[in-house]
C-alpha positions as a Python dict, from the first residue, in 0.01 Angstrom:
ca = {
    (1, 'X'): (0, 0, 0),
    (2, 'X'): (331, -101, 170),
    (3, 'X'): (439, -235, -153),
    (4, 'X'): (391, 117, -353),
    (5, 'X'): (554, 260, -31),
    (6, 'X'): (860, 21, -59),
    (7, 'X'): (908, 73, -502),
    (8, 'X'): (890, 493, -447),
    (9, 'X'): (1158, 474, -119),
    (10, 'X'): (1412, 197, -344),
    (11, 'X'): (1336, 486, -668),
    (12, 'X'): (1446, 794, -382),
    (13, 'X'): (1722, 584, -305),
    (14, 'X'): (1865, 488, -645),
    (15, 'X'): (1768, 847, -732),
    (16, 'X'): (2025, 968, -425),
    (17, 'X'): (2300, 713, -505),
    (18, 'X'): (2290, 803, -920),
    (19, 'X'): (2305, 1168, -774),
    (20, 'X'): (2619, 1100, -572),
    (21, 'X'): (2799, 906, -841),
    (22, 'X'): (2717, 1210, -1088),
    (23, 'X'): (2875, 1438, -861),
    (24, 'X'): (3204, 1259, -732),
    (25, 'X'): (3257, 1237, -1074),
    (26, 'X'): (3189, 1597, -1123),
    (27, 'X'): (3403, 1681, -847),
    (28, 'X'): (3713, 1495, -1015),
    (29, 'X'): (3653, 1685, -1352),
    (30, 'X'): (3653, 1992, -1225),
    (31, 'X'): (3974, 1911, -978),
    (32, 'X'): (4160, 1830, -1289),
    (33, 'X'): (4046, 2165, -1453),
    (34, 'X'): (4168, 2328, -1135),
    (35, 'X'): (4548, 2173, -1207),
    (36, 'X'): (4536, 2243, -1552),
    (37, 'X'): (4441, 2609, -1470),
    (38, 'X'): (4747, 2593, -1215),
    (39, 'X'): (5020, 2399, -1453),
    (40, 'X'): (4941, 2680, -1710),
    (41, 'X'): (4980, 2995, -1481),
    (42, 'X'): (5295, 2864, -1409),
    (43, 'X'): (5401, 2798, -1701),
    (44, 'X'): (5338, 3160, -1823),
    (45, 'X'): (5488, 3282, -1558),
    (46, 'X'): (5826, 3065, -1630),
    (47, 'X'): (5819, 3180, -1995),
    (48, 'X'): (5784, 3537, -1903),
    (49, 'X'): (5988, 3583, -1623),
    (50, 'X'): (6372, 3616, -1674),
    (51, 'X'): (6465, 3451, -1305),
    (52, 'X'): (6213, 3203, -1320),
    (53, 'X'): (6324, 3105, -1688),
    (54, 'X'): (6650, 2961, -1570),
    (55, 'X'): (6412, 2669, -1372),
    (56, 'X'): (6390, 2538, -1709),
    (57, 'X'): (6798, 2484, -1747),
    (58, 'X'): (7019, 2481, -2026),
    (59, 'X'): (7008, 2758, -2287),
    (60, 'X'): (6661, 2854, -2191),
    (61, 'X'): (6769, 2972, -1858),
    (62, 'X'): (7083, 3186, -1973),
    (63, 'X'): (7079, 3571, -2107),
    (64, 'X'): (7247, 3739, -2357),
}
């Protein structure tokens, strides 16, 4: 009986730890997705802004 006891807690407890690896790793995907999301708003908002367009120097910042 205590051996049946010991092979279902070591199966919880690989079950946990494969569950924690899955979801740092999760966690990192979806961080990078979050930048991504970020780098491209701004961007946008450089390319269609006139004031903000001059961040990017040379011709791309000047008018007319």
């Amino acid at each position: 009986m205590a051996v049946i006891s010991l092979v279902v807690s070591m199966a919880a407890l690989a079950a946990a730890g494969i569950s924690l690896v899955y979801q740092a790793r999760q966690t990192r995907f979806i961080r990078e997705e979050i930048m991504r999301s970020s780098h491209r708003e701004l961007l946008g908002m450089t390319i269609n802004d006139p004031t903000l367009r001059a961040s990017w120097g040379g011709r791309c910042g000047r008018t007319g």
